[in-house]
N, CA, C and O atoms as CSV, one atom per row, in Angstrom:
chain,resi,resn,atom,element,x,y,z
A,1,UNK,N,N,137.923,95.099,46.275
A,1,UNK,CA,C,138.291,94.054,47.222
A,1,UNK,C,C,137.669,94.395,48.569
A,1,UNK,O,O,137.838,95.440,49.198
A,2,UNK,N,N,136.850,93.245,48.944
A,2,UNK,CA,C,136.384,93.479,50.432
A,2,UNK,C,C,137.175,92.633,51.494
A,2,UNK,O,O,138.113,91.960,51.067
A,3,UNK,N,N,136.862,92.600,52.951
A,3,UNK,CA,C,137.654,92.446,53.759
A,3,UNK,C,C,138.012,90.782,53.753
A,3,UNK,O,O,139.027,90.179,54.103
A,4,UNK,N,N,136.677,90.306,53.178
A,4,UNK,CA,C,136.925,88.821,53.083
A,4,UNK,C,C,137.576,88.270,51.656
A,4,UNK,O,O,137.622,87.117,51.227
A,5,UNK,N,N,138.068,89.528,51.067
A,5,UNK,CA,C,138.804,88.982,49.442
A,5,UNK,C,C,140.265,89.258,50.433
A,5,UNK,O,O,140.971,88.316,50.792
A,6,UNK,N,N,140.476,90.273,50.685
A,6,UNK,CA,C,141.758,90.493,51.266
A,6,UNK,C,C,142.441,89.356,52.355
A,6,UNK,O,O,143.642,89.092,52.289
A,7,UNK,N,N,141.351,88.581,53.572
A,7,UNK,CA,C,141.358,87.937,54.547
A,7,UNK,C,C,141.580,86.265,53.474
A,7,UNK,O,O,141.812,85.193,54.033
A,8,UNK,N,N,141.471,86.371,52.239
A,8,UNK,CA,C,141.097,85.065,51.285
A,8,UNK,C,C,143.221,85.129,50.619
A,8,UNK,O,O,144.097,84.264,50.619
A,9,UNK,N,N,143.204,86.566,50.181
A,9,UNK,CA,C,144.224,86.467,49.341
A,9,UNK,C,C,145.942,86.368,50.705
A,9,UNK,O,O,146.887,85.580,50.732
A,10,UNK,N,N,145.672,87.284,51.380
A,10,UNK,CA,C,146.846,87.358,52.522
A,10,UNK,C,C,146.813,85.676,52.957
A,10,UNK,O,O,147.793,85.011,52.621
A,11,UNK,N,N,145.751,85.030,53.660
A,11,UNK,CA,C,145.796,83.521,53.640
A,11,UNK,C,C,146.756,82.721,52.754
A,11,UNK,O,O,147.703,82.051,53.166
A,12,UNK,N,N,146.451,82.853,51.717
A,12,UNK,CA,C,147.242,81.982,50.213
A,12,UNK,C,C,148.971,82.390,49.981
A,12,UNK,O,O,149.937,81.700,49.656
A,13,UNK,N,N,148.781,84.139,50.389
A,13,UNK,CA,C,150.269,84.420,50.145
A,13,UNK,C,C,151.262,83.903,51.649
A,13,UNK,O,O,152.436,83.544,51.548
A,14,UNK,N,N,150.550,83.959,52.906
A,14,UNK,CA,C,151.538,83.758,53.487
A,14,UNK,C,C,151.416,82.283,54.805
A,14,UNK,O,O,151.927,82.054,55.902
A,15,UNK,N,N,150.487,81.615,53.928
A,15,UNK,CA,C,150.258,80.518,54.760
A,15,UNK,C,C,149.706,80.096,56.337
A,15,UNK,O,O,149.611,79.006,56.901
A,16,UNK,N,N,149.402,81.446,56.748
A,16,UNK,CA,C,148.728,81.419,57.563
A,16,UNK,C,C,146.756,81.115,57.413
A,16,UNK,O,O,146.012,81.190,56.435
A,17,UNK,N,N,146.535,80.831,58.609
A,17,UNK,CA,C,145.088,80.408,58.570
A,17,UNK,C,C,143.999,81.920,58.181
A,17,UNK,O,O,144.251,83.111,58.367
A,18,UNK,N,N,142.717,81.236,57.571
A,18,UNK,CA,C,142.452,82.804,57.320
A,18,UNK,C,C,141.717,83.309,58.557
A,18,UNK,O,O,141.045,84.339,58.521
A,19,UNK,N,N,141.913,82.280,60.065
A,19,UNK,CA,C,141.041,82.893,61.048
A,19,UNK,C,C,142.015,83.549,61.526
A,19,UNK,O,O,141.557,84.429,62.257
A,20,UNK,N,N,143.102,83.574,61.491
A,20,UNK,CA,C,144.444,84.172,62.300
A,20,UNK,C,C,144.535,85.655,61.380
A,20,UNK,O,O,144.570,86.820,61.776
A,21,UNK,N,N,144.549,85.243,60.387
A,21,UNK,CA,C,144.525,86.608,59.246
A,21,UNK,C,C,143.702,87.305,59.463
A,21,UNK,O,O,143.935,88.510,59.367
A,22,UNK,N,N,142.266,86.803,59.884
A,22,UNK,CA,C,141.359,87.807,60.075
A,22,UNK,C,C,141.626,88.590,61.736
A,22,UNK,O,O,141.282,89.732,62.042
A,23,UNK,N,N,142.209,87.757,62.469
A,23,UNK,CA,C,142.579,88.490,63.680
A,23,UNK,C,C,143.169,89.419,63.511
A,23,UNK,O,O,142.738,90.371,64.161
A,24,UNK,N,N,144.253,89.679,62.733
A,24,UNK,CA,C,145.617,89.935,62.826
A,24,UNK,C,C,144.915,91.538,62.139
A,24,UNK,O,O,145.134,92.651,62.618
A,25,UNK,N,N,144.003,91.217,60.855
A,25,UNK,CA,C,143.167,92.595,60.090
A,25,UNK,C,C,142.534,93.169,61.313
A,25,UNK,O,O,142.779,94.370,61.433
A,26,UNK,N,N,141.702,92.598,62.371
A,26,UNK,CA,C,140.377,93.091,63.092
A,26,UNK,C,C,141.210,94.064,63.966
A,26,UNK,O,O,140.775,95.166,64.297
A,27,UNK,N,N,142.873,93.428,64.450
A,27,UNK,CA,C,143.926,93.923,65.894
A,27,UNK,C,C,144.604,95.355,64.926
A,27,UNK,O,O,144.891,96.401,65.507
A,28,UNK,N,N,144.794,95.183,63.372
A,28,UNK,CA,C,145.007,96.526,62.860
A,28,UNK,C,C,144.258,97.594,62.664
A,28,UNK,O,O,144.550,98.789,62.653
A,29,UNK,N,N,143.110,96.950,62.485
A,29,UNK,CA,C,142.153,98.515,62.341
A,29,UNK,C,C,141.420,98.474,63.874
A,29,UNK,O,O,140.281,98.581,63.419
A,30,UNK,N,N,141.277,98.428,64.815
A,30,UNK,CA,C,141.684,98.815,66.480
A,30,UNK,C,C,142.435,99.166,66.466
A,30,UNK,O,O,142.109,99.989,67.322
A,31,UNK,N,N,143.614,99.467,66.226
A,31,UNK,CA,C,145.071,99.610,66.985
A,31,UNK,C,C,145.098,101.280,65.810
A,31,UNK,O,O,145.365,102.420,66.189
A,32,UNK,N,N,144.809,100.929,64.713
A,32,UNK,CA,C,144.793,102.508,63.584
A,32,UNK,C,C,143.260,103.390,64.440
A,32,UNK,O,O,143.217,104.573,64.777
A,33,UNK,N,N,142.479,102.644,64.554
A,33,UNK,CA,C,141.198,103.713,65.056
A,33,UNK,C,C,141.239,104.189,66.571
A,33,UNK,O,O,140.524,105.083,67.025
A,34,UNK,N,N,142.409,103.282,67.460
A,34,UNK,CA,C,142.349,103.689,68.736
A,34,UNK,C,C,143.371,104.809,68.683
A,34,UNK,O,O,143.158,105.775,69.416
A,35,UNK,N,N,144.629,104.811,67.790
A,35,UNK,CA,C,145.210,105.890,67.819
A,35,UNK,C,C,144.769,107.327,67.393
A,35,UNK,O,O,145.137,108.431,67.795
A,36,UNK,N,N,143.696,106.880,66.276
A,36,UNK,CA,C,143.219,108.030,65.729
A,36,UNK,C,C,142.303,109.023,66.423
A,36,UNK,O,O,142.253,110.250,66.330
A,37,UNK,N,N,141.257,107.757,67.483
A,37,UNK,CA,C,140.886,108.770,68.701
A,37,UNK,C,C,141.598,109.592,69.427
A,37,UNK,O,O,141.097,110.673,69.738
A,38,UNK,N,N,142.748,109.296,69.794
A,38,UNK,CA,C,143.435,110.338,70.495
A,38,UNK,C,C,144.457,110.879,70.030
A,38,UNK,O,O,145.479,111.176,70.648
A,39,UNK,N,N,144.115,111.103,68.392
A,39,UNK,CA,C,145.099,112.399,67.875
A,39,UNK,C,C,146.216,112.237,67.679
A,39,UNK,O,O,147.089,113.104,67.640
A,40,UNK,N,N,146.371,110.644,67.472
A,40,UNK,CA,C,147.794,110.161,67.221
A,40,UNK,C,C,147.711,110.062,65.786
A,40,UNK,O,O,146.583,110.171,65.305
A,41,UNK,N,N,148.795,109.855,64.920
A,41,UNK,CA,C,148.721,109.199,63.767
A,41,UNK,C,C,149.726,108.272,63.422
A,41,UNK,O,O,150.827,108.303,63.972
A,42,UNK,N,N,149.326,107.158,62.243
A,42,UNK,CA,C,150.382,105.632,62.298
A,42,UNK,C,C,150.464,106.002,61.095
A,42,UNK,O,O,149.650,106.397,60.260
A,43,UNK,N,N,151.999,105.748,61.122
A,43,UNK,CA,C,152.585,106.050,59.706
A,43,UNK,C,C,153.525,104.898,59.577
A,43,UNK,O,O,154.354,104.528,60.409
A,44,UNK,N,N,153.227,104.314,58.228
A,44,UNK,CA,C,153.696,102.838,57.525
A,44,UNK,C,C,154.739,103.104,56.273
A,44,UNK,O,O,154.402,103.224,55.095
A,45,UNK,N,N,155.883,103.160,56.718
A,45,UNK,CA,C,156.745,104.108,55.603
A,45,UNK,C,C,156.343,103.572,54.231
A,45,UNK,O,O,156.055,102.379,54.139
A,46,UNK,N,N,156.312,104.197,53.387
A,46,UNK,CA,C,156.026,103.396,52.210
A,46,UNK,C,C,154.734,103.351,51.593
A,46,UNK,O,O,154.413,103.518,50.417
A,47,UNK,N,N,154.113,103.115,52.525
A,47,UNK,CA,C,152.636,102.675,52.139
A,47,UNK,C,C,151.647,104.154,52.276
A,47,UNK,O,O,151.096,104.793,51.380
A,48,UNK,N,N,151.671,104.338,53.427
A,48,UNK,CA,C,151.268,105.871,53.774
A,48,UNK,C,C,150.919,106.226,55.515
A,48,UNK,O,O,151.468,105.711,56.489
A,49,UNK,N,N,149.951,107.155,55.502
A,49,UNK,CA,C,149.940,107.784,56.663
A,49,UNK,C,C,148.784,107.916,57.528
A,49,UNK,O,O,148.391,109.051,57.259
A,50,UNK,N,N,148.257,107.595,58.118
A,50,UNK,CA,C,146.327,107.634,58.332
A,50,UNK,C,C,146.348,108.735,59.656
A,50,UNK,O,O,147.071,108.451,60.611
A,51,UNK,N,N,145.702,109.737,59.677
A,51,UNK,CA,C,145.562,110.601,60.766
A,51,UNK,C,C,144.589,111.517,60.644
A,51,UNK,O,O,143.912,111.671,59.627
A,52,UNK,N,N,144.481,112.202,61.749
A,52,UNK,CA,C,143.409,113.048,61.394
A,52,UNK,C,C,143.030,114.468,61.111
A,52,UNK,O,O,143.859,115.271,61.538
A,53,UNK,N,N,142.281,114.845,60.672
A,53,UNK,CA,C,142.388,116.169,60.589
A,53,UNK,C,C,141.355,116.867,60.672
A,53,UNK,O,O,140.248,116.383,60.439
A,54,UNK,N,N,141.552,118.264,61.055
A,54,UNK,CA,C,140.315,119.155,61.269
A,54,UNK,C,C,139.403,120.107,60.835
A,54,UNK,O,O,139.680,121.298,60.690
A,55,UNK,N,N,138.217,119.553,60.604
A,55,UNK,CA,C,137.735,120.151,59.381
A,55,UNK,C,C,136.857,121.488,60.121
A,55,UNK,O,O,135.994,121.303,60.980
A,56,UNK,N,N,137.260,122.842,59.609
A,56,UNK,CA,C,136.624,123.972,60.216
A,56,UNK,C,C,134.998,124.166,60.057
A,56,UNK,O,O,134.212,123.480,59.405
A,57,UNK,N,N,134.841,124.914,60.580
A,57,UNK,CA,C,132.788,124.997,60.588
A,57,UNK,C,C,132.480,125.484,59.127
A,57,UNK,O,O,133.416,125.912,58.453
A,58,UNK,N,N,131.444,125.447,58.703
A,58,UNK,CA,C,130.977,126.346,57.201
A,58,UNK,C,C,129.788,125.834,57.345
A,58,UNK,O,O,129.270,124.859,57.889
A,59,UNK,N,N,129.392,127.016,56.526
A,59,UNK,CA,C,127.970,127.252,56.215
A,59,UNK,C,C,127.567,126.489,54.727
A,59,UNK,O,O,128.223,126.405,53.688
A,60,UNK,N,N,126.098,125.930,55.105
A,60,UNK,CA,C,125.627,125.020,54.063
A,60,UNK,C,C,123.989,125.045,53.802
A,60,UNK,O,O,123.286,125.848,54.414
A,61,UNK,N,N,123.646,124.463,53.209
A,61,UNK,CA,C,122.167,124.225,53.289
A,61,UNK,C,C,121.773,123.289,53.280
A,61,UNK,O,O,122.480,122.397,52.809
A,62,UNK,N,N,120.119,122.876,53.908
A,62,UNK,CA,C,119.774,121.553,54.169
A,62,UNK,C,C,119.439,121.172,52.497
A,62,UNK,O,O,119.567,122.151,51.762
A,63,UNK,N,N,119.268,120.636,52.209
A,63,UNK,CA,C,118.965,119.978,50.506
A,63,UNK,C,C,117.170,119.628,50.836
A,63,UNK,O,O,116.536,119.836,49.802
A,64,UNK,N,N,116.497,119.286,51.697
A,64,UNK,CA,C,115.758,118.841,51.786
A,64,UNK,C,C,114.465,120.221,51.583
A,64,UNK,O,O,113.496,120.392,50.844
A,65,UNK,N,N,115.410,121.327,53.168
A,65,UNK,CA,C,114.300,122.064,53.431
A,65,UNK,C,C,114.658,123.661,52.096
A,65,UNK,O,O,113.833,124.489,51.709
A,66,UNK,N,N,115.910,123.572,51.787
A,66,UNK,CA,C,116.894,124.546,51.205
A,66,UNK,C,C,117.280,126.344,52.516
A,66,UNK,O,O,117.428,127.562,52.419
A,67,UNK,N,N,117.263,125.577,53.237
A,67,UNK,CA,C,117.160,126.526,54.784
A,67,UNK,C,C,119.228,126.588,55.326
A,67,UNK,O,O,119.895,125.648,55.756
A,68,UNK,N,N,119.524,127.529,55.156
A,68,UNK,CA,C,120.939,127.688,55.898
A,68,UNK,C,C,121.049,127.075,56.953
A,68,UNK,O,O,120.230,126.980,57.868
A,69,UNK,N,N,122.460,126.470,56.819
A,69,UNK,CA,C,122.108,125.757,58.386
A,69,UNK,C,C,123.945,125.558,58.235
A,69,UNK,O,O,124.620,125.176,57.279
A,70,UNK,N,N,124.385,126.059,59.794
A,70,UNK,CA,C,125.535,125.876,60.005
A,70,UNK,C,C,126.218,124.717,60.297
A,70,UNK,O,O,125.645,124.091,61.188
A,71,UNK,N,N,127.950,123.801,59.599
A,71,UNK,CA,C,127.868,122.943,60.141
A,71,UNK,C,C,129.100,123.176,60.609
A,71,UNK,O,O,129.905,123.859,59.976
A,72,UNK,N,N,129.492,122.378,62.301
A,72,UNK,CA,C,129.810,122.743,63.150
A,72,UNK,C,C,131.279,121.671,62.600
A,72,UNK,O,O,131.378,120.567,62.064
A,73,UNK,N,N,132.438,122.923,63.183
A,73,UNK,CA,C,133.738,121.853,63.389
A,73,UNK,C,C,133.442,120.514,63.501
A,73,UNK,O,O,132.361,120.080,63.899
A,74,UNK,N,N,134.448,119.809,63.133
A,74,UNK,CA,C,134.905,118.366,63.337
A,74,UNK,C,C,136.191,117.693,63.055
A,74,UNK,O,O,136.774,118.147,62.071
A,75,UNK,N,N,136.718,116.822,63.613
A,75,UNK,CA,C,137.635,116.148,62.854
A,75,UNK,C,C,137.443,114.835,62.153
A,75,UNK,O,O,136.821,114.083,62.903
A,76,UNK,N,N,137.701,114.331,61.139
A,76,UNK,CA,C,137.899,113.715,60.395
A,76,UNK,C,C,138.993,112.690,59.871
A,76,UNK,O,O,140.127,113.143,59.713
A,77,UNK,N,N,138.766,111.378,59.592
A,77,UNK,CA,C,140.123,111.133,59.372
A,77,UNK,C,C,140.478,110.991,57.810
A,77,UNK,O,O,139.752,111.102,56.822
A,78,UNK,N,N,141.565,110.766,57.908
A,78,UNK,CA,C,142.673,110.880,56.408
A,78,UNK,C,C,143.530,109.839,56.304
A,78,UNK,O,O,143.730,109.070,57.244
A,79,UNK,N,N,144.131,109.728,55.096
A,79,UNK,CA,C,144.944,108.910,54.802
A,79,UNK,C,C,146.233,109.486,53.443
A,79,UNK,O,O,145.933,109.351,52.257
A,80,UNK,N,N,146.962,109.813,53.664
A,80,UNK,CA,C,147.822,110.262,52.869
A,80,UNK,C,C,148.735,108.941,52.322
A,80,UNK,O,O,149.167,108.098,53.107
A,81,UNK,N,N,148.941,108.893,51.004
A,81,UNK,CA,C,149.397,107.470,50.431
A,81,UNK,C,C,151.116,108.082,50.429
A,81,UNK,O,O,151.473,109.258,50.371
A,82,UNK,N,N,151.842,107.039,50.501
A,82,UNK,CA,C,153.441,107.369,50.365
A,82,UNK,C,C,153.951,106.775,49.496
A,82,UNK,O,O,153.266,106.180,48.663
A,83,UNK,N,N,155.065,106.781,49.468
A,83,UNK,CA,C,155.443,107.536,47.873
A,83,UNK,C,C,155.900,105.704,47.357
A,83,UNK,O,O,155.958,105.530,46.140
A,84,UNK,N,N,156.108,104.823,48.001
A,84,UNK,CA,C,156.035,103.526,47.103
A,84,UNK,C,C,154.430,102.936,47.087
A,84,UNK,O,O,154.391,102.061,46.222
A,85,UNK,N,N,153.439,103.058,47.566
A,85,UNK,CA,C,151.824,102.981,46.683
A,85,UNK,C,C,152.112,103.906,46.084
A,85,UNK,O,O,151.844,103.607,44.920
A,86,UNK,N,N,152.598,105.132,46.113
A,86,UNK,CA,C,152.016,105.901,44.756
A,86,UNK,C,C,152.480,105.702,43.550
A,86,UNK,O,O,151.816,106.119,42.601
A,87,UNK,N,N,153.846,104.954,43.303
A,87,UNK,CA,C,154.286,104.692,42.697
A,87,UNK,C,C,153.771,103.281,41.977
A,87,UNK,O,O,153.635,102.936,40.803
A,88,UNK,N,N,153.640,102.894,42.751
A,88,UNK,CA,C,152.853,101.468,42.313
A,88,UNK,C,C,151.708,101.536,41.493
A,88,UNK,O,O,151.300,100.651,40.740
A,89,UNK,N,N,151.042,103.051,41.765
A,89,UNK,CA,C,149.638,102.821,41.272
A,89,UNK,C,C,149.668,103.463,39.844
A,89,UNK,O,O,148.809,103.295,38.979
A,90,UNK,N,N,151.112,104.440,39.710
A,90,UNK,CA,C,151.076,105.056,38.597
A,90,UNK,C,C,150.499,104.205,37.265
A,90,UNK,O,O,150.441,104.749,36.162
């Protein structure tokens, strides 16, 4: 499912327009990626948890040149599913 199957099906279930639906998707993932910049995390009981986490430095190689090459900290984000999707998906 892409954003315009999802923006197609939420339309049908709850009678709203699908330009409002698509607002309403565009104001959630801003509102999940602005928190995630600053190290917040949004947690949707039920559904799950999106935040971020920090992935330490390690050593790797380029594939191209096969030359060591260090890669440097970062954070990353995540999503931990809660326990009614997980249940759902069993």
């Amino acid at each position: 499912m892409n954003k315009q199957d999802l923006v197609d099906a939420i339309s049908q279930k709850s009678g709203l327009t699908k330009k409002d639906v698509e607002k309403v998707i565009n104001g959630f993932v801003d509102e999940v990626t602005g928190a995630l910049e600053t190290g917040d995390k949004v947690q949707l009981i039920g559904f799950g948890t999106f935040e971020t986490r920090k992935r330490s430095s390690r050593n790797g190689r380029n594939p191209q040149t096969g030359k060591a090459i260090t890669i440097p900290e970062s954070n990353v984000p995540a999503f931990k599913a809660g326990s009614k999707l997980k249940e759902a998906v069993k």
